[in-house]
C-alpha angles and dihedrals in degrees: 000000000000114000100255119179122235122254118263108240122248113270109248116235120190128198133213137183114265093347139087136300100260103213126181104232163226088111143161114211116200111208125209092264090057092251102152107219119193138191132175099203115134083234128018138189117232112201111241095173100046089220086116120109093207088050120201085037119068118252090177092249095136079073105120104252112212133184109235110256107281114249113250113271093030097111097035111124 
């Protein structure tokens, strides 16, 4: 019996709402351009929203940003 080697198992991605592509690493991501971008992290995040400014990487951007409520009287004329 020839000394195949095993297959290597599928990567898991998970998906979240409005967040980023969870990806068990390590991973090369090939941008539109064709830039080939690496990590070697057991689990990476893939920008989905391009808000990111490592992107491909996550920098949790996509996070709502809110102003706190405004006092009362704050808006008064």
């Amino acid at each position: 019996m020839p000394n195949t080697p095993l297959p290597e198992r599928p990567r898991r991605i998970r998906v979240q709402r409005d967040g980023p592509l969870l990806i068990e690493g390590p991973v090369e991501v090939v941008g539109e351009d064709g830039e080939l971008t690496v990590s070697d992290r057991f689990t990476v995040a893939v920008c989905t929203c391009r808000r990111s400014r490592e992107f491909p990487w996550c920098d949790t951007s996509h996070r709502c940003r809110r102003k706190p409520p405004a006092e009362k009287g704050d808006d008064a004329p």
